[in-house]
C-alpha distance (Angstrom), angle and dihedral (degrees) to the residues before:
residue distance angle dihedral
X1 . . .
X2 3.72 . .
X3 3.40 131.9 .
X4 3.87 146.0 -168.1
X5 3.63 149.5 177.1
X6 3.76 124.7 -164.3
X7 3.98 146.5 176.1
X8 3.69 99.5 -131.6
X9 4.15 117.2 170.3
X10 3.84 83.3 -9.6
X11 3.70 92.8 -61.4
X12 4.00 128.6 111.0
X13 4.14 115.0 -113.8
X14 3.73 129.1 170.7
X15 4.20 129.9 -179.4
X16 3.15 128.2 177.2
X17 3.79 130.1 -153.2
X18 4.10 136.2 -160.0
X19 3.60 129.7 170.9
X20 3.49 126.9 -170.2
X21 4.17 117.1 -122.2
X22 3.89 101.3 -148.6
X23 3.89 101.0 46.2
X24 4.15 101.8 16.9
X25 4.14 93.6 -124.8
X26 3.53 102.5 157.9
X27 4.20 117.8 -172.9
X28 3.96 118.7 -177.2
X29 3.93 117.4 -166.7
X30 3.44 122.1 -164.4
X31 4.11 140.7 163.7
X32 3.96 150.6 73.9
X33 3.84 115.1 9.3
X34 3.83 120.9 12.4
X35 3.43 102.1 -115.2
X36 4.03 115.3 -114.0
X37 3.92 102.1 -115.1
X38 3.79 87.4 51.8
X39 3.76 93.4 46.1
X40 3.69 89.3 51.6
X41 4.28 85.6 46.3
X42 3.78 86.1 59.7
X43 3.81 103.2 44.1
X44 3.70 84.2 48.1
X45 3.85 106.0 48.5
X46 4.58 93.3 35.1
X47 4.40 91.3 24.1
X48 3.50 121.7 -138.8
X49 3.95 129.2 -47.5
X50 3.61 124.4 -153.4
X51 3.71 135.4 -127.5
X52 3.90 109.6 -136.2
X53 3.83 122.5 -176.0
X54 4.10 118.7 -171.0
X55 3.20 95.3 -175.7
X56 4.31 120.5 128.5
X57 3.78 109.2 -101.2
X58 3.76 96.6 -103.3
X59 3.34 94.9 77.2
X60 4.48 88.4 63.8
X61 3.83 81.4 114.6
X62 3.65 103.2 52.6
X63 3.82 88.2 42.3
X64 4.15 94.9 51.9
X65 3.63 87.2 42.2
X66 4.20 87.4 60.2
X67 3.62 83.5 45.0
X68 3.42 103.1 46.7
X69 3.86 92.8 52.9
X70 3.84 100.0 43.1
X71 3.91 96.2 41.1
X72 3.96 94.0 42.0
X73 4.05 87.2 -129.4
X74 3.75 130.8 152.1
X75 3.55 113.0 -118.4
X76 4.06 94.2 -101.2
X77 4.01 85.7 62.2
X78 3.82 85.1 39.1
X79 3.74 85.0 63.6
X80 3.90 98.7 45.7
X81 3.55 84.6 52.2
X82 3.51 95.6 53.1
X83 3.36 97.3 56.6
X84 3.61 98.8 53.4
X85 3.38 97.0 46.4
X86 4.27 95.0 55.5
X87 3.82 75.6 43.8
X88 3.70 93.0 61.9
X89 3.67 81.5 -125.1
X90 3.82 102.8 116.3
X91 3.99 118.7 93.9
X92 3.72 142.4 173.8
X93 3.64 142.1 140.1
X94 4.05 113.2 -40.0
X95 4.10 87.0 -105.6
X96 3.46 98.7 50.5
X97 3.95 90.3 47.7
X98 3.61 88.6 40.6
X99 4.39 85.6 43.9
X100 4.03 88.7 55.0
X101 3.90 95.0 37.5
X102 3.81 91.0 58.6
X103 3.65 94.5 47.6
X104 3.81 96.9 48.9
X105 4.06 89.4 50.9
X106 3.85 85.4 52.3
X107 3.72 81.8 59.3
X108 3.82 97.7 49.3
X109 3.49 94.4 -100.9
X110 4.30 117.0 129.3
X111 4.05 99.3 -129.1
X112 3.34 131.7 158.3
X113 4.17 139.1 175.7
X114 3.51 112.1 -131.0
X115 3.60 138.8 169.6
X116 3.86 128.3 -131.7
């Protein structure tokens, strides 16, 4: 089965395809969400990436605002996930990082996904 996950027209997408050896049926699936067991696939076969912000600590609210919107989070989660990404502690697949990174720098703030 293979996989991907892309930024295409500044949007995330991910499809999947598997075809099967002895009688060639190939399905591809595609759409919305990732699903979780494919998610987990990724991280697993590429590893994590990293969402890193350089940015002085007066722009927290711009930042949770970006995060708030793209994540769908309340501001309480907004928070948590503020602090682990000036941490260096927040992860995901290199498109989502990538996805959030572009977003903040639309904003003014210097982001960047990286890997370890």
């Amino acid at each position: 089965m293979l996989g991907v996950q892309a930024l295409v027209g500044g949007q995330l997408r991910w499809d999947i395809e598997s075809a099967c050896s002895a009688c060639g049926f190939a399905v591809a699936v595609c759409g919305g969400d990732m699903p979780t067991e494919r998610r987990d696939q990724m991280l697993s076969e590429h590893g994590p990436a990293r969402l890193q912000v350089s940015s002085p600590p007066t722009k927290s609210v711009a930042i949770m605002r970006v995060l708030r919107a793209e994540l769908g989070i309340d501001l309480k989660n907004a928070k948590a996930v503020l602090r682990r990404v000036l941490d260096g502690d927040y992860s995901g697949t290199l498109p989502e990082m990538e996805h959030l990174a572009r977003t903040l720098r639309k904003s003014g703030i210097a982001a960047a996904a990286t890997r370890p």
